[in-house]
C-alpha positions as CSV (number, residue, x, y, z in Angstrom):
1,X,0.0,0.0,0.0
2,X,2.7,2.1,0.6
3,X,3.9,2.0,-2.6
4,X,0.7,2.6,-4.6
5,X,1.5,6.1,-5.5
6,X,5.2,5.4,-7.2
7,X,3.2,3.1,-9.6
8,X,1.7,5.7,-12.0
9,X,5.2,7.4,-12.6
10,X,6.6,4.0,-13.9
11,X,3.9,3.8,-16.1
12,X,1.9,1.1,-14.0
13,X,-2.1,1.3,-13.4
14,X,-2.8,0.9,-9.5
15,X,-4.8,-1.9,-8.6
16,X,-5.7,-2.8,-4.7
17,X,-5.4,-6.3,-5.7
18,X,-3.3,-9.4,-4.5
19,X,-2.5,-10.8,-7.9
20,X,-2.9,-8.9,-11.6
21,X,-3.4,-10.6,-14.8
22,X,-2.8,-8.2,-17.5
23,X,-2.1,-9.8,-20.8
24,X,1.4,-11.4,-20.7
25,X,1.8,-9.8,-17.5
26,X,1.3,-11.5,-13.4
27,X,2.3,-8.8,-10.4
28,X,1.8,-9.7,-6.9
29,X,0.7,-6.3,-4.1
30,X,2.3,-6.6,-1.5
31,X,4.5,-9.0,0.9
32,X,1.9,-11.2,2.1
33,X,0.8,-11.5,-1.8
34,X,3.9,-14.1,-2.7
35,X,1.5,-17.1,-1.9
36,X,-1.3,-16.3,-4.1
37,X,1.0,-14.9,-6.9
38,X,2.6,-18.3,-7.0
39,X,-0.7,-20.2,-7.3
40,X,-2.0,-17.6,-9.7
41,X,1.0,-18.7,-11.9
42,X,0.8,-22.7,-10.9
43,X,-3.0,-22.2,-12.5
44,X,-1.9,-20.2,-15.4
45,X,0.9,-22.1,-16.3
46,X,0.3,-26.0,-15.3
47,X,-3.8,-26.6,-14.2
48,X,-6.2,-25.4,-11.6
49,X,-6.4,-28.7,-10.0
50,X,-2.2,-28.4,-9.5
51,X,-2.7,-25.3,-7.7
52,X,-5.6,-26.4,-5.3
53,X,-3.1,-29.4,-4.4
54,X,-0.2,-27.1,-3.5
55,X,-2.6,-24.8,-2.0
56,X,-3.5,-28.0,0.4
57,X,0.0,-28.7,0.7
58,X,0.8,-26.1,2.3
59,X,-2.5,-25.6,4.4
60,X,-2.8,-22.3,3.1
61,X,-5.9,-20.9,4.3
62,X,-5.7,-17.1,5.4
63,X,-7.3,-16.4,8.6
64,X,-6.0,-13.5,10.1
65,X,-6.5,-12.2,13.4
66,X,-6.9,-8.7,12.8
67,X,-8.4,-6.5,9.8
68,X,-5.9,-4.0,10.0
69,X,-4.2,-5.7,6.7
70,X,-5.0,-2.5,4.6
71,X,-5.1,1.3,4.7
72,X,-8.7,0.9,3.7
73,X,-9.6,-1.3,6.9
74,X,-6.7,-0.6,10.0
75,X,-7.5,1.5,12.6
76,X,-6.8,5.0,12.0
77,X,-3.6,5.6,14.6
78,X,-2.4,2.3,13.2
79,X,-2.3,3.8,10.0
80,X,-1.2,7.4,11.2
81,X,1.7,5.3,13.0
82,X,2.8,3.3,10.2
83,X,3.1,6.5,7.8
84,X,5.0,8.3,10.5
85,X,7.3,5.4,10.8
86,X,7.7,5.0,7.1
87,X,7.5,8.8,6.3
88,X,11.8,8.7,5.8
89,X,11.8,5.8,3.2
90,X,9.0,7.6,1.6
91,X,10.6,10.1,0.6
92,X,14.1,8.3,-0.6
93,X,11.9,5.9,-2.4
94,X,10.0,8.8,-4.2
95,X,12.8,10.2,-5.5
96,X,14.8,7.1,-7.0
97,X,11.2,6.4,-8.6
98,X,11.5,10.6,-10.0
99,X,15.2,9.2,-11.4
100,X,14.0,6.1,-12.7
101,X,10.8,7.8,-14.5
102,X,12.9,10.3,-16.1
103,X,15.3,8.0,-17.3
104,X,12.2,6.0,-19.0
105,X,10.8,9.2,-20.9
């Protein structure tokens, strides 16, 4: 979430999702994404049926024990303390994306 608005300069659409299909393309958002990325791609490249085993496998059934997993649904001094304690990576991040977009244009 944090990095949603570097996107755009890249050349990237936004999405809130966990995985993206776009054309030849598969992203994953976020850390906690990895999981379904990988079974998004186990579908897409071997079966469905492939991916549902491996899900099983690894007993991978999400259950977590807050809602605070997003901007859109943590508590609102979570979220002011997270971009307070993030505020200085921010900005360093910001500007190699500025560098990086202006060497794309």
């Amino acid at each position: 979430w944090s990095a949603m608005d570097n996107l755009a300069p890249l050349g990237a659409i936004p999405t809130k999702t966990r995985v993206c299909v776009d054309r030849n393309r598969v992203t994953g958002g976020g850390v906690t994404a990895g999981i379904d990325f990988a079974l998004t791609l186990v579908a897409q490249l071997v079966d469905r049926r492939t991916a549902e085993a491996i899900q099983l496998r690894l007993e991978y059934n999400p259950a977590p024990p807050f809602n605070a997993g997003s901007p859109d649904t943590a508590p609102a001094e979570v979220l002011s303390l997270m971009k307070e304690r993030i505020a200085p990576f921010q900005q360093r991040r910001s500007e190699a994306i500025g560098r990086a977009a202006a060497r794309l244009e």
